[in-house]
C-alpha positions as CSV (number, residue, x, y, z in Angstrom):
1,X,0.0,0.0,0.0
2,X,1.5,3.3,-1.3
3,X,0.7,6.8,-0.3
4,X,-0.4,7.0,-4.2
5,X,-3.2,4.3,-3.0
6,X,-5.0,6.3,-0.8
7,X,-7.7,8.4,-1.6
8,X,-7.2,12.3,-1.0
9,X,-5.3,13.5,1.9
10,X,-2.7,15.0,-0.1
11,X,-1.3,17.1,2.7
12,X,-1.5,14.5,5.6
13,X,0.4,12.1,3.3
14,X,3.2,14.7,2.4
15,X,3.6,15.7,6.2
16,X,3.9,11.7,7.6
17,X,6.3,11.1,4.8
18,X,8.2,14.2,5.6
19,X,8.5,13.1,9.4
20,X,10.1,9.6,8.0
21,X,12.6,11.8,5.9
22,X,13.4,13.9,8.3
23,X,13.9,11.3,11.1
24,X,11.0,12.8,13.2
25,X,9.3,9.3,14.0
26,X,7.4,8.9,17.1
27,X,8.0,5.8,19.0
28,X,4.0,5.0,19.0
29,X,1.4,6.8,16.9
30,X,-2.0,6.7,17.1
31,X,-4.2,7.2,13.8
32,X,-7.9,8.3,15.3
33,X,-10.6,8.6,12.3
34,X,-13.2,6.9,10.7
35,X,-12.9,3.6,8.6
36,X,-14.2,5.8,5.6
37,X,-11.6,7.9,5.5
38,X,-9.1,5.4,5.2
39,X,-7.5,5.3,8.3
40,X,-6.0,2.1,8.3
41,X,-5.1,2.1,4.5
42,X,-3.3,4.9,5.8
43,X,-1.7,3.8,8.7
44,X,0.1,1.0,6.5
45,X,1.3,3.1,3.6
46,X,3.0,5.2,6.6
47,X,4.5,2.0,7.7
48,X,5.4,0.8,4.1
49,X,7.2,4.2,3.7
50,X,8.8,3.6,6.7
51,X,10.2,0.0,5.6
52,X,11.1,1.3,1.8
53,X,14.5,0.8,0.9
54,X,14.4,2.9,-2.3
55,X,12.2,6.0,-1.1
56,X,11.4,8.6,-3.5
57,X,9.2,11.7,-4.6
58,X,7.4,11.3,-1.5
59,X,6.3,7.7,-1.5
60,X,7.4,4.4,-1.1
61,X,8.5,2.2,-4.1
62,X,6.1,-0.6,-4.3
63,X,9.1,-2.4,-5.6
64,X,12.0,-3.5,-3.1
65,X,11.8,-6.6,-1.5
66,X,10.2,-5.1,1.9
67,X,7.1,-3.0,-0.2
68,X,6.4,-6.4,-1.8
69,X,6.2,-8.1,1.4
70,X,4.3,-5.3,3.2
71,X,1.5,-5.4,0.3
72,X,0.9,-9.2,1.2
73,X,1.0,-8.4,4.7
74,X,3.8,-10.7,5.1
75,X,6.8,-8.8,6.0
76,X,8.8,-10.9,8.9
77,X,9.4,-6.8,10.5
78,X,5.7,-6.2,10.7
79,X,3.2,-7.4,13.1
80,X,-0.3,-7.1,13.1
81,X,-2.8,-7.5,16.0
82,X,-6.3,-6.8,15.5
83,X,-9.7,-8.0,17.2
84,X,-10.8,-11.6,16.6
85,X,-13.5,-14.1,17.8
86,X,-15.3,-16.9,16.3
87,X,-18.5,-19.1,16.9
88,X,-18.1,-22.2,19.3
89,X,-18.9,-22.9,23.2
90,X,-15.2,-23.0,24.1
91,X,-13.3,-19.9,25.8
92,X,-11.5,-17.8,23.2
93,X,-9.5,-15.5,25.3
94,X,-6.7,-18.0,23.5
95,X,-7.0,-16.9,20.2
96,X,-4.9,-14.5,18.3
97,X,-4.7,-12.2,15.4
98,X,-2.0,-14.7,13.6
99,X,-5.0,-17.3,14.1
100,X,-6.9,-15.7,11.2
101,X,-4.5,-13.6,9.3
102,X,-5.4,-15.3,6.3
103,X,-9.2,-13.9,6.5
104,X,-8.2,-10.7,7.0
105,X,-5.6,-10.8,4.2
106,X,-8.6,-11.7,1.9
107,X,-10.6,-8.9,3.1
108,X,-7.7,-6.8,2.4
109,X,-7.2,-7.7,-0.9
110,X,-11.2,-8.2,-1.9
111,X,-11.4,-4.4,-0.1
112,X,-7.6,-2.3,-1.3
113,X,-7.6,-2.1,2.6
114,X,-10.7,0.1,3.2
115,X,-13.3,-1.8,5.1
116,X,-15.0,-1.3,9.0
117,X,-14.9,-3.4,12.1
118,X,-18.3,-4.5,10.8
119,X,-16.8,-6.4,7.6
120,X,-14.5,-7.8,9.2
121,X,-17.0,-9.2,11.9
122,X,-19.0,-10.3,9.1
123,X,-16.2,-11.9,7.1
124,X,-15.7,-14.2,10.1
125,X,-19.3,-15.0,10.2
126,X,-19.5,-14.1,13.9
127,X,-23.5,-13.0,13.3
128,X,-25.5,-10.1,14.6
129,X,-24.1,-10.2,18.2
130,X,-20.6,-11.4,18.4
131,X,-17.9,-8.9,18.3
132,X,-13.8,-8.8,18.1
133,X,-11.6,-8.5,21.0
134,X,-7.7,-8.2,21.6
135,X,-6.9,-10.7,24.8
136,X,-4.2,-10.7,27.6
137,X,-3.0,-13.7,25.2
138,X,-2.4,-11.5,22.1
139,X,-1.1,-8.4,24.4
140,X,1.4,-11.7,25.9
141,X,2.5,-12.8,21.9
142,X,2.7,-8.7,21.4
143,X,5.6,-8.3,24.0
144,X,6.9,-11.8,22.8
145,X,7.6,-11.3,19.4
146,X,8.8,-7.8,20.2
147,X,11.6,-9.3,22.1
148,X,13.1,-10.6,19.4
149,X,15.6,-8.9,16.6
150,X,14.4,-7.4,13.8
151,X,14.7,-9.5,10.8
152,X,15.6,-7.6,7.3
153,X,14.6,-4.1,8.1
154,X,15.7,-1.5,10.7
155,X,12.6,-1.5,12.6
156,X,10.1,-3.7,14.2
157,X,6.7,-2.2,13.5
158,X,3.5,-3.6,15.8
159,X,0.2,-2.1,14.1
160,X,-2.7,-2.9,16.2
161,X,-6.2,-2.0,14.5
162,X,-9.3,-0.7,16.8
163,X,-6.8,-1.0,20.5
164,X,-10.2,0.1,21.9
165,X,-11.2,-3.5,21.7
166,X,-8.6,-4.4,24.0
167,X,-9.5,-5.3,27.1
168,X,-8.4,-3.5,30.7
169,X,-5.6,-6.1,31.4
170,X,-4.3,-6.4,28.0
171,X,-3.9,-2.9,27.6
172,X,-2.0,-2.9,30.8
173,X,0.5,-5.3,29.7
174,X,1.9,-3.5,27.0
175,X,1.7,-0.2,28.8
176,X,5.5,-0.8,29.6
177,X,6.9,-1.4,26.2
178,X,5.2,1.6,25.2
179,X,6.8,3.6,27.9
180,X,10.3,1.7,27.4
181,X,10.3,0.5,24.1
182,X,13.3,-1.8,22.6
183,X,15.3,0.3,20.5
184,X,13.5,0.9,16.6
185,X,10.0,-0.2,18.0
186,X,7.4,1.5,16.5
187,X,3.8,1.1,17.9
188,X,1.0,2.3,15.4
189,X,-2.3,2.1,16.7
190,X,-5.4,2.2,14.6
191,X,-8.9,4.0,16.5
192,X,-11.8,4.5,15.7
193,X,-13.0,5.3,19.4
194,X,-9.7,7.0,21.3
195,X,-12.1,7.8,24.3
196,X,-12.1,3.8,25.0
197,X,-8.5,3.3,24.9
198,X,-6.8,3.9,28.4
199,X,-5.6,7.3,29.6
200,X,-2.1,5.8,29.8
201,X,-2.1,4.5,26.7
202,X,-3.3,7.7,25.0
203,X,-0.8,9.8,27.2
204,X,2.0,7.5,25.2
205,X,1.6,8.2,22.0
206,X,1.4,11.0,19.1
207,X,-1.9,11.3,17.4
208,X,-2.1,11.5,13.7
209,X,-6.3,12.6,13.0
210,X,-7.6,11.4,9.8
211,X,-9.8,13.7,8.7
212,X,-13.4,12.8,6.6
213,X,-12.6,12.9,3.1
214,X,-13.3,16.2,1.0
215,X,-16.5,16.9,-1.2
216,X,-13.9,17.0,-4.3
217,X,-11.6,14.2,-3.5
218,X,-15.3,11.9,-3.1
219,X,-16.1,13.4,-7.0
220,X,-13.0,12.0,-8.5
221,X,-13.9,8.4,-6.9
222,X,-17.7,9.1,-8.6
223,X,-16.6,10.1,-12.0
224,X,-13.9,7.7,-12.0
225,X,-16.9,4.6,-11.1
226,X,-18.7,5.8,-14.5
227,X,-21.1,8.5,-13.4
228,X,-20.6,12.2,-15.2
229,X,-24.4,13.9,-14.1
230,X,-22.2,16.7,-12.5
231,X,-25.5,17.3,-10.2
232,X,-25.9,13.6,-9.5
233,X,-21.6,13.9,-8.4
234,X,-22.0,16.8,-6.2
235,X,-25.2,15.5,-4.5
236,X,-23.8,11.9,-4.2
237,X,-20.7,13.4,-2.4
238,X,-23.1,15.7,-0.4
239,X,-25.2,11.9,0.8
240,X,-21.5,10.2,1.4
241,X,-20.5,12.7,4.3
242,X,-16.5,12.6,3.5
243,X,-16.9,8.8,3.9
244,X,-16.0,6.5,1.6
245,X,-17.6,3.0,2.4
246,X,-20.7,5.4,2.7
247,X,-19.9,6.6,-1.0
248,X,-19.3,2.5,-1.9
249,X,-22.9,1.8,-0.3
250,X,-24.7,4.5,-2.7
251,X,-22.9,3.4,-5.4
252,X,-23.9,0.2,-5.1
253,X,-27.5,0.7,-4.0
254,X,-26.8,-1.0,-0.6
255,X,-28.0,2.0,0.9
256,X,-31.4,2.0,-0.8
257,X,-31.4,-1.8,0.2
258,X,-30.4,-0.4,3.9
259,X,-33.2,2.2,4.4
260,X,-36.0,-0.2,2.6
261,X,-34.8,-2.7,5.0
262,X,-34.9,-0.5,8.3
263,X,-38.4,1.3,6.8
264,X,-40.0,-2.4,6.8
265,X,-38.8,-3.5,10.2
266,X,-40.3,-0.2,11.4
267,X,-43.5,-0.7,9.9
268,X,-43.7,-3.8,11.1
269,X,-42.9,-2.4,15.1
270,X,-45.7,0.1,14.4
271,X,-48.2,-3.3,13.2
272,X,-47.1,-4.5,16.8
273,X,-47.3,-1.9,18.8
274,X,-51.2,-1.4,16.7
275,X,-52.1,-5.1,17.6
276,X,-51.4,-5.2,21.1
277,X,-52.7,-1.8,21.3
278,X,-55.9,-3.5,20.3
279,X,-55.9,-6.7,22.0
280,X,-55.5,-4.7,25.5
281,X,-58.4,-2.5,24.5
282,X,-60.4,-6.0,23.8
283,X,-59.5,-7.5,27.3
């Protein structure tokens, strides 16, 4: 994932790559913003950047050994935690992200790395009520494989998508490295939610805000899918709120589908509320 891949944030992209340059890299970074504006598309082209051996005009090179590996998520230097869970009776505070990193390398791919927490829920089948979380076991392989010596590159690079699903304990466990990292340790966290990450954690690192994606930068992503109505651009940009999964609904029609659904399970509230209305008036 190159800077080139993501969509707008021109000047974001030029001031993370000019930190890297200029040897200005915090130790842990947290990226706060919403999953439709790219957040965590962004968060790895940083780290890509950061890996390149053959850095230029402001962007990694896609081509060196440790950009090819990166774009697979498979580089030995880069680990990736994220929430996981999965349908059966047993306990699951046991599993960890390496469990299912081939699921979420599929989303990935299927995606160009721009998906929510929802999709990736749903791409583990965990139904309406199951969520992820990020256990005292995964927080345990965290400082584990952070022990070790880095393998091809200069720095060891721990990206943890949504830490606000980790839980109280957890978080507390890595608190230290982040306080005392190993020399070239770079945390970067990935939130959607900073207020449910712990104070401590927050206190630890530098915060990188994502901002919503502009009105023009959405128009280039509707042209470019086919539409040229300039009215029906500007007022699908207008609908898509700087988002772009909300843009990817509207394009689709999953959004109609969305509102037709939630209008029918309303009406049919309002025919239960109107029936026991009636049967208590009978009785």
């Amino acid at each position: 994932m190159r800077f080139c891949d993501i969509k707008g944030h021109a000047e974001l992209k030029r001031r993370l790559a000019a930190g890297i340059d200029g040897g200005r890299i915090s130790h842990a970074q947290l990226f706060v913003g919403a999953a439709g504006s790219g957040t965590l598309a962004l968060a790895l082209a940083y780290t890509q950047y950061l890996h390149c051996t053959n850095r230029h005009n402001g962007d990694s090179c896609g081509e060196c050994p440790s950009c090819r590996q990166i774009e697979k998520l498979a580089h030995p230097d880069l680990h990736m935690v994220f929430p996981v869970n999965k349908q059966c009776k047993k306990p699951t505070n046991g599993l960890v992200a390496a469990d299912f990193i081939d699921e979420f390398r599929a989303l990935w791919e299927r995606t160009g790395g721009y998906f929510s927490a929802q999709q990736w829920y749903d791409s583990l089948d965990l139904g309406k009520t199951l969520k992820g979380a990020i256990a005292v076991r995964e927080a345990e392989e965290m400082i584990r494989k952070l022990s070790f010596k880095s393998f091809s590159s200069r720095y060891k690079t721990m990206l943890v998508w949504l830490p606000e699903t980790m839980n109280e304990r957890a978080a507390n466990m890595i608190l230290k490295i982040l306080e005392e990292p190993w020399e070239d340790t770079i945390f970067i966290l990935v939130t959607e939610q900073p207020d449910k990450i712990l104070g401590t954690i927050l206190s630890r690192t530098q915060e990188v805000t994502v901002p919503r994606l502009s009105a023009e930068d959405l128009m280039v992503e509707i042209r470019q899918s086919g539409i040229d109505d300039e009215a029906e651009v500007r007022n699908m940009a207008r609908l898509a709120c700087g988002d772009f999964l909300q843009l990817q609904q509207l394009l689709s029609g999953e959004e109609d589908e969305i509102k037709n659904e939630n209008f029918n399970l309303f009406r049919t509230m309002i025919n239960f509320r109107h029936f026991y209305d009636r049967l208590f008036e009978i009785v």
